[in-house]
C-alpha positions, 0 to 999 in steps of 0.5 A: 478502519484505516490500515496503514502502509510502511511504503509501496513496496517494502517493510523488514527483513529477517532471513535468507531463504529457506531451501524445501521447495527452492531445491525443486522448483526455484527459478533459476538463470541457465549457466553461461560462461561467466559461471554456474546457474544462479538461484532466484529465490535467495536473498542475496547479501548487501556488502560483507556486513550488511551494507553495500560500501560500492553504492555510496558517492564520498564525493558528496559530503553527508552534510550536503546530501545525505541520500546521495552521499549513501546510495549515489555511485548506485544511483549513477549507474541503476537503470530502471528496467523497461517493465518498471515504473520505479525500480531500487532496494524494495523492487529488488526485494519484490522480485525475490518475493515474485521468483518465490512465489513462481516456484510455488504455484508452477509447481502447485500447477504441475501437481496432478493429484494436488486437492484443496488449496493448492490445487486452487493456487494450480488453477488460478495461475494456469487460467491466466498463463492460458494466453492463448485461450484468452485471446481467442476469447476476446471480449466474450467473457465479459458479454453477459455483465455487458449485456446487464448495462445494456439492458439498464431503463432507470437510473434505479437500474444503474443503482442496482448495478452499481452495487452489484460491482462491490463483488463483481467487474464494474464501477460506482459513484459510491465505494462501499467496504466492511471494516472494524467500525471505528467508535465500536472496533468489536463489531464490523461497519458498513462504510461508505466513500465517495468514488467515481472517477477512473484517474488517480487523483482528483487533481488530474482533472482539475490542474493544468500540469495534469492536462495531457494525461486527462486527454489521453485519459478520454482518448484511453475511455474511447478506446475501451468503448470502441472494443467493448462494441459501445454505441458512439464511443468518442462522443461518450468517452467526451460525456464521461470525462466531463461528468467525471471532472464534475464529480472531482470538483465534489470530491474531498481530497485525500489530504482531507480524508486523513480526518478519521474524525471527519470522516466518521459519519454515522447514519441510519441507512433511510436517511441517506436519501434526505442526506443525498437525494437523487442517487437511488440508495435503497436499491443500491445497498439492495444491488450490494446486499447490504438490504438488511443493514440499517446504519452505514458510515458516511466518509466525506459527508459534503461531497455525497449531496454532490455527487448525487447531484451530479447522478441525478443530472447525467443523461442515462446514456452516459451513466451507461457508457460510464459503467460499460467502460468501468466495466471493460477498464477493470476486466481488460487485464483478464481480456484479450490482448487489445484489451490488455494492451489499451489498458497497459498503455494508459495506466502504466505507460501513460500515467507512470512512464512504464515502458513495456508491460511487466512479463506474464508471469509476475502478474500471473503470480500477483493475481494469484496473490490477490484473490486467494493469497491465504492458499498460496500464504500457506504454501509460502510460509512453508518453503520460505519462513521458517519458525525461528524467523518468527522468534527473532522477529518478536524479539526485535520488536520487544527492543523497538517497543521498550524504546518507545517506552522509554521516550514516552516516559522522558517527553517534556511537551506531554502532560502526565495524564495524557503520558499515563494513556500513551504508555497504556496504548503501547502496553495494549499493542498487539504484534502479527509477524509473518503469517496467520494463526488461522488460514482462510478457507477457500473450499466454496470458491470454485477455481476453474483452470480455463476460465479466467474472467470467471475466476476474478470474478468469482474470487471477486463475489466469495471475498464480499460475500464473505465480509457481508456474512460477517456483519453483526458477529464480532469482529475476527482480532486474528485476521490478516490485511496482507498476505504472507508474500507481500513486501510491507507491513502496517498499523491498524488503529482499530485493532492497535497491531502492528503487522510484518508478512513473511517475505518482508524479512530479508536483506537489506532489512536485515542480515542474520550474519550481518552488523546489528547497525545496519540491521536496526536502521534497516528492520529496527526502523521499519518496526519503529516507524509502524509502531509510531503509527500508532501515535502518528496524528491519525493513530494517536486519536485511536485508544489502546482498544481501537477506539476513536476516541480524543484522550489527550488533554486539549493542551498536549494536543494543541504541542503536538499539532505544533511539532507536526506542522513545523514538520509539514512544512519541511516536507512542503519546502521539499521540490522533487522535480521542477516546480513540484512539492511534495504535501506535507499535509497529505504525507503527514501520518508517514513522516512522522512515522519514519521519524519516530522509527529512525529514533526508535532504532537508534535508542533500540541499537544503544541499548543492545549495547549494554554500555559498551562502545559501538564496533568500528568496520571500516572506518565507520561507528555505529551511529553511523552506520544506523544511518546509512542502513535506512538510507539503503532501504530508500535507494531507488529511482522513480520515473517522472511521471510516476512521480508526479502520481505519487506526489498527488496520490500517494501518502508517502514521501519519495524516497531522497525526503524520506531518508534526508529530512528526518536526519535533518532533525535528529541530534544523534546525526549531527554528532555522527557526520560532523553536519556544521552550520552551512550545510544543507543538511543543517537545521539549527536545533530550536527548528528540529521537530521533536515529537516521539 
């Protein structure tokens, strides 16, 4: 199953925040001079009518650069905080969501007599902000899993741990999940991918401009050895990184693993050794318990002979290293503070240009978040999301639906058969907004107040376990992939649904009190751009059951792979720093998507007009105003080196493509801001890519 994301941190919004718990427990700044204390947890607005009139730069023509004409005087004068990577209008939304969910487990945490979920929520939060005992702690926590590495003889023994790691701290060349099996989405698949390697990317291994960071990378592996109280640290970190070079020279990339079709590789689980001999198979799905499954899914078939090779080849003593210093590396943020301060300084100061580690307690809230996010979910919804947030939600998406209905119905590129099975596949689309039906039940997981590592790990353990024991049932059509608090949405082709947690329903998304506009550029686009995930060219090779299947007629297929690379090659020509473009290839599926979502809201918008002119407000029309509601949800910078990240790792475009070069194709654009030949926004009309 492939699930796919609006953005690194952002989808819609809804409403302000609801007052139960904020009136007890909302974080708030103490009073000063200036003025009264101010309330953490709610929304603040954008502007008077939903969009922010200081950000724009009108020295800027909107035909030369849109993204600056709408958001620049905001980008003059944003600073990115000292503890951020990046910092703009999903960030400010993050920490909203953050305050929140602070106000939540403190006082879950303060409640002595609380039982069941939110006693867990309590606990878990209170095992990390328990600094003191953690670091005199140190390494302790992890010596028992260290001593396991220690105590490997065989490569068979590295096999049986590298499995062991799907529901514990560690690593493996292999990944292993549970998902909707693609060819058969009512019933659940063992999924196999390659793995391996601890930078972001294979590129970091393999191109000059990456050099620096993999030699800190092996000064970084080093480290983590030495305070792990591993045999030859240097010498073995020189060993691992080499190894590890080998095994990207193997790896697909991951404009190759787009391939849902290419990636689905079914194979009964005694022939992966004559697939990929040399890497012990059998005792590592043993050290998964997956002993019992007979079929798994092999994602990038070429690469698993190679790096078995590779496996095979590697002296014991560096697969050893090599799993002591996965080990250390996944456990240092629940270690001690050398342990803590060594990974933060490559991970998020090395590697992202991160310049202090984020404050205590939004991590403490984000592990929470992760590893039994449902408990706190529960105990979210209730403070912040209130019954009439859904409703309004679900009516938006019927606009966002009955537009893109509409388009499929006018194409001219697409064949009437083909037509037929697009219109099914939408009238199939199955819509979550805000939280589940059903919650998980936590009630096995023991949360324990002073045993951080133990937590992770054990929360690690009850979720594979969980996903293991489901193996051969049908597949759960009401499960959540996020939790409530998470600012996102997605698409997942398997279960053709579109999904919108809670606290992604607030401005700048939308504005209950603000213009309707700004309101469709905002949330409209948003629901648009996950929808048109669904005819993306990942999405559109899914049926309206989430099947992968090829239902598109040979002809209709071969117009649309035309559009999509006159696309591509937009995004390719697109330099974000200094001789670094963005891959069109790699951020194809979220280009079209938020293409499709610009069009999608601004169809949605006219029709909630019911014929009648657009208002003006201050001086600008309706269109407009679409137009600059989706360019304040991209406003936001990112540090360089997070940026070079990014454009190696990360399907999505950075924020100034995602705002100009969809604009650049869409006529309704043109007419709004007078663009002219000559501009650098213009594209001439036979160039302008025309999909959904």
């Amino acid at each position: 199953m492939k699930t796919i994301w609006l953005g690194a941190a952002a989808a819609a919004a809804l409403l302000s925040a609801c007052p139960a718990l904020a009136a007890t427990a909302a974080p708030a700044r103490p009073a000063t001079p200036a003025g009264p204390a101010v309330d953490l947890t709610k929304a603040p607005r954008m502007g008077t009518w939903g969009f922010d009139l200081t950000a724009r730069d009108t020295s800027v023509s909107p035909g030369q650069d849109f993204f600056l004409y709408a958001d620049g005087d905001y980008l003059k004068t944003l600073k990115i905080p000292a503890d951020r990577s990046r910092y703009g209008a999903f960030d400010a939304l993050n920490e909203l969501s953050q305050n929140r969910m602070r106000a939540v487990v403190e006082q879950a945490e303060a409640d002595k007599a609380a039982t069941g979920p939110t006693a867990q929520v309590g606990a878990l939060y209170h095992s990390f902000m328990a600094e003191g005992r953690v670091n005199a702690l140190g390494a302790r926590p992890m010596a028992a899993d260290l001593a396991k590495v220690r105590a490997a003889r065989t490569r068979a023994d590295i096999a049986r741990l590298m499995g062991a790691s799907m529901a514990k701290f560690g690593g493996s060349f292999f990944s292993a999940s549970i998902a909707e099996d693609a060819k058969d989405p009512d019933h659940y698949a063992v999924y196999l991918g390659q793995a391996g390697l601890g930078l972001p990317d294979r590129d970091y291994y393999l191109k000059p401009e990456f050099a620096k960071q993999k030699a800190a990378y092996q000064q970084y592996v080093a480290r983590m050895l030495t305070l792990a109280h591993w045999p030859r640290p240097a010498a073995n970190a020189q060993a691992i990184v080499a190894m590890e070079t080998e095994i990207a020279k193997a790896s697909w990339s991951r404009a190759e693993r787009r391939d849902d079709v290419k990636m689905y590789n079914p194979y009964e689980t005694g022939k992966l050794a004559e697939l990929a001999p040399g890497f012990d198979w059998a005792t590592f799905l043993q050290g998964a318990d997956l002993d019992k499954v007979t079929r798994v899914v092999v994602g990038e078939k070429t690469a698993f002979p190679q790096i078995a090779a590779i496996y095979a080849k590697t002296p014991l003593a560096t697969l050893k290293a090599w799993s002591a210093f996965t080990l250390a590396d996944q456990a240092a943020p629940y270690l001690s503070k050398a342990f803590d301060d060594a990974h933060f300084d490559f991970h998020a100061r090395t590697l992202a240009g991160q310049e202090v580690q984020t404050p205590r307690w939004k991590r403490g809230v984000n592990l929470v978040d992760s590893d039994i996010g449902e408990a706190l979910g529960k105990l979210y919804v209730a403070a912040y999301f209130p019954p009439e947030s859904k409703a309004k939600m679900l009516d938006l998406v019927s606009d966002i639906r009955s537009a893109m209905q509409a388009r499929i119905e006018k194409l001219d590129w697409m064949s009437p058969e083909t037509k037929a099975k697009a219109l099914a596949k939408l009238s199939q689309l199955r819509v979550k907004i805000g939280y589940p039906d059903k919650w998980r039940d936590y009630s096995k997981l023991s949360i324990r107040p002073n045993d951080l590592y133990g937590n992770v790990e054990r929360a690690t353990a009850f979720d594979w376990n969980f996903r293991v024991g489901r193996l051969g049932g049908p597949v759960d059509k009401d499960e959540w992939g996020m939790t409530p608090p998470t600012i996102n949405a997605y698409y997942n082709p398997t279960g053709n649904e579109i999904v919108f947690p809670a606290a992604i329903l607030q401005p700048p998304f939308f504005d209950p009190q603000g213009d309707m506009a700004v309101n469709f550029g905002g949330i409209g686009a948003v629901i648009g751009h996950e929808l048109t995930h669904g005819f993306d060219d990942e999405g559109r090779r899914y049926d309206g059951t989430g099947r992968l299947t090829d239902w598109w007629t040979p002809q209709d297929a071969k117009r649309f792979e035309a559009e999509a690379s006159k696309l591509g090659k937009e995004y390719d020509a697109f330099q974000v720093l200094p001789g670094a473009h963005i891959n069109g290839d790699l951020t194809m599926g979220e280009n079209i998507a938020d293409l499709g979502g610009l069009l999608l809201a601004l169809d949605a918008y006219h029709a909630s007009l019911h014929g009648q002119p657009a208002p003006i407000i201050d001086g600008l029309t309706g269109d407009q105003r679409v137009f600059l509601g989706w360019a304040q949800v991209w406003r936001g910078k990112t540090r360089d080196d997070k940026l070079r990240q990014q454009l190696v790792s990360d399907p999505h475009s950075p924020n100034q493509a995602r705002v100009d070069v969809p604009l650049r194709n869409i006529d309704a654009f043109y007419t709004a801001f007078d663009i002219k030949p000559g501009d650098k926004m213009y594209l001439p009309p036979a160039d302008r890519v025309k999909i959904w």
